[in-house]
N, C-alpha and C positions, 0 to 999 in steps of 0.2 A: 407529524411528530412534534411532540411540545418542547417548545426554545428554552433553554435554560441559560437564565445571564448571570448565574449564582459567582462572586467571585472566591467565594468556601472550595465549591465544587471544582474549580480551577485550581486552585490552591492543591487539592487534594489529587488531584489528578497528578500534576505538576510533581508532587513529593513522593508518587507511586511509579511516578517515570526514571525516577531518579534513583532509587532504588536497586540494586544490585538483582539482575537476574537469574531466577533457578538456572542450572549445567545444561538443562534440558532444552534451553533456547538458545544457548549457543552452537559452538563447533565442538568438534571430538576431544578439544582439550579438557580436561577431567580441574578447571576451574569456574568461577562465578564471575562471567567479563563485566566490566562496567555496561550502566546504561548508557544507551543515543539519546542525547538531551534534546535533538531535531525530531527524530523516529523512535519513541516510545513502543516497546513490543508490548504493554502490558495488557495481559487479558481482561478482557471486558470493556475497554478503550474507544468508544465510537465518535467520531464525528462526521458531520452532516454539512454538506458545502450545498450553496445555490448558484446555478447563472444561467447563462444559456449554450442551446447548440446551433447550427444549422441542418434543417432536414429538408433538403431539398429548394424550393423559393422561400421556406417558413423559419421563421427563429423559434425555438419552445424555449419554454423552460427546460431547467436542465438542472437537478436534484442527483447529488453522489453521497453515498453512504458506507462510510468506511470504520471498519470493524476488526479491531485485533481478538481472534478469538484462541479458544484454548485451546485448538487440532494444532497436532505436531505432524510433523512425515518425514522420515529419512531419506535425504537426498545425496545421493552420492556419498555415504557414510556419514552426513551432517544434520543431524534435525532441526531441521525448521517449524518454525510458525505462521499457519495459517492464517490470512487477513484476507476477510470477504469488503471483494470494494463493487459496488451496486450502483449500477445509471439508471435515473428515472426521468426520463423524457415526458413530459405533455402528458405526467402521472401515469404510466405504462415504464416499469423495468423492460430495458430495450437489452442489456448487457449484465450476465455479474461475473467474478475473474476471483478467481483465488492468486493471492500474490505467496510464496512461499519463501519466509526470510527467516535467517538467521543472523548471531552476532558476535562476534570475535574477540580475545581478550583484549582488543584497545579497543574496544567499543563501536569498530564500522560494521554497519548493518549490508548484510552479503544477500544480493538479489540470486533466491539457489532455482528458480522455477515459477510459471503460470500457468494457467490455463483459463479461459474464455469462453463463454457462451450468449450466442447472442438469441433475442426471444422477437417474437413479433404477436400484437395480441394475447399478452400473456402466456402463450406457447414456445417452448422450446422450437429454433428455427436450424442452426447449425453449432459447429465448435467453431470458432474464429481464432482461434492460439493456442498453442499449448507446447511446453517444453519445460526440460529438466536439466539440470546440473549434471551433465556426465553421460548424458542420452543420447544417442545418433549424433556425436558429435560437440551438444551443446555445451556451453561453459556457463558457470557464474560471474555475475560482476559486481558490480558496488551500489546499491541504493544508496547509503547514505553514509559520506566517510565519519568516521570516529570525532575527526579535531579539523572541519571544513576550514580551509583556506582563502578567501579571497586571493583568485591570480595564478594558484596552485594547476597543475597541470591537469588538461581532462581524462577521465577514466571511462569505460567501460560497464555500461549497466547490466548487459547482457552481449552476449557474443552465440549464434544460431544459422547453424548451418543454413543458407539458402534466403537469410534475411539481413538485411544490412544493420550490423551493430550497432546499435544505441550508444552513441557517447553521451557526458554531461562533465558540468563544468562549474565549479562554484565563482561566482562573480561577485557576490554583494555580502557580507556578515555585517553583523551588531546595527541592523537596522531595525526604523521602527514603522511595524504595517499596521492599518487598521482595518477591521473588516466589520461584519456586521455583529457579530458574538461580539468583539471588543476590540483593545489596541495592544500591541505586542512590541515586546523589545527584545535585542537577540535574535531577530530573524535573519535567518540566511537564506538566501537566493540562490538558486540552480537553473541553470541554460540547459534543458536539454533536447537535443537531437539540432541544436542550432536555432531552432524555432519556438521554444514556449520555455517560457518561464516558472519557474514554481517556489512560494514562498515556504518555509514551514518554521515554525514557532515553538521555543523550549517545551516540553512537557506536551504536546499536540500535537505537533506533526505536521502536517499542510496545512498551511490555512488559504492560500491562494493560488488560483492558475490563471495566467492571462498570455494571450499570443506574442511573441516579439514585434510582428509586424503587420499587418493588415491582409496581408497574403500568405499569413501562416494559420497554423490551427486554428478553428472555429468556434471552440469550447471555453468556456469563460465560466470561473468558478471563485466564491468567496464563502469564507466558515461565517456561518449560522451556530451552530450549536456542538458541546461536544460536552461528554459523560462518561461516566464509568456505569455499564449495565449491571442489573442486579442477576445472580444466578439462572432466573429464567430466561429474560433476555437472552444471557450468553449462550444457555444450553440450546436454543432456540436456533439461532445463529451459526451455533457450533454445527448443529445438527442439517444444516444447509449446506456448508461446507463440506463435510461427510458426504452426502447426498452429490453433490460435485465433484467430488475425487471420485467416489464411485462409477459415477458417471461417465467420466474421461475416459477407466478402463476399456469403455464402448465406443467410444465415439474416435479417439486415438490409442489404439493398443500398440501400434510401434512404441509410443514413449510412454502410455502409463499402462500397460497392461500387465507389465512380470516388476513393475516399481513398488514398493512396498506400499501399502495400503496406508493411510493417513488415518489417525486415532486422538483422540482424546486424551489432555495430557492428566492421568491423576493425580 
């Protein structure tokens, strides 16, 4: 994929994130919430992080592709937006996950649901995740609060019958990272599950992951590149994601099988 260090294209990004979003990406209130100046929902929004993983005695490369696209789905009465986030391992997609979020009139972005699949030689292997806002049990939590705190108390990313809660924690604001795309200011820092760190950047989003400690996660990630897709791309994209949800109905029909179908927002 070709790197783009345009700082127009940032600029442009930046002032598309900011921007007030359609009703249709929020929650059920019949207004237009602000945007997450951390977590940009805007469609078409991709960025492209590099680092590595551990697969066994081997380190690879380790390539993530994250994509806000235009699928909505209604989750628990809320519609969300679909974000196709894609692992590419030692150039093989090993993993891709539909993240399904929405966002609220103060602007915190609400983790309503995912699902996972993981591939081996370019094949479909099994489902690795999957759950929903309101489904056997599960709850929503917080991706990413509206107005992060340094010090503020931790929350709740997701809460799933049978799996140990995800907390996270904002530790660090108005800092400044630099990665390989370029340097940032205003980034906020997030602890979460006690072991990894995650940076993310106004108008972009993540731009970094790294372990807390040596004997935590293995995954190691810094932005490369990030755009706004032109309608093909998106439709492209979108259309993976459909093919995903579709999907889940088979693979777990406990939780997405009588959920409503996820669609394209027109």
């Amino acid at each position: 994929m070709r790197v783009c260090n345009s700082r127009s294209l940032l600029v442009a990004v930046a002032l598309l994130a900011s921007a007030a979003l359609a009703p249709a990406l929020g929650g059920a209130a019949q207004v237009s919430p602000p945007a997450n100046l951390w977590q940009p929902l805007t469609p078409g929004l991709q960025s492209v992080a590099r680092g590595h993983v551990n697969a066994g005695n081997r380190r690879l490369p380790h390539t993530r592709v994250y994509t806000v696209t235009d699928v909505v789905k209604v989750i628990n009465g809320v519609r969300s937006v679909a974000v196709l986030d894609q692992d590419i391992d030692g150039g093989q997609t090993v993993e891709q996950a539909i993240d399904y979020l929405s966002i609220d009139a103060k602007g915190t972005v609400w983790y309503r649901g995912s699902y996972t699949e993981g591939y081996q030689g370019g094949h479909f292997l099994s489902a690795l995740d999957g759950w929903l806002d309101g489904r056997q049990g599960a709850k929503a939590g917080i991706f990413m609060p509206g107005s992060p705190r340094a010090g503020a108390p931790s929350y709740f990313q997701q809460q799933v019958p049978g799996q140990e809660a995800t907390s996270a924690q904002v530790v660090k604001t108005h800092q400044t990272t630099c990665v390989p795309f370029r340097c940032f200011k205003n980034v906020v820092v997030i602890l979460e599950g006690g072991e990894e760190y995650k940076y993310y950047a106004p108008g972009v989003g993540g731009i970094r992951t790294e372990p807390r400690s040596s004997s935590g996660p293995d995954e190691t990630e810094d932005l490369i590149n990030v755009r706004q897709l032109g309608a093909r791309g998106l439709a492209e994209l979108s259309a993976e994601v459909l093919k995903l949800d579709r999907h889940a109905r088979t693979t777990m029909p406990a939780v997405f099988g009588s959920a409503p179908a996820a669609t394209r927002k027109p």
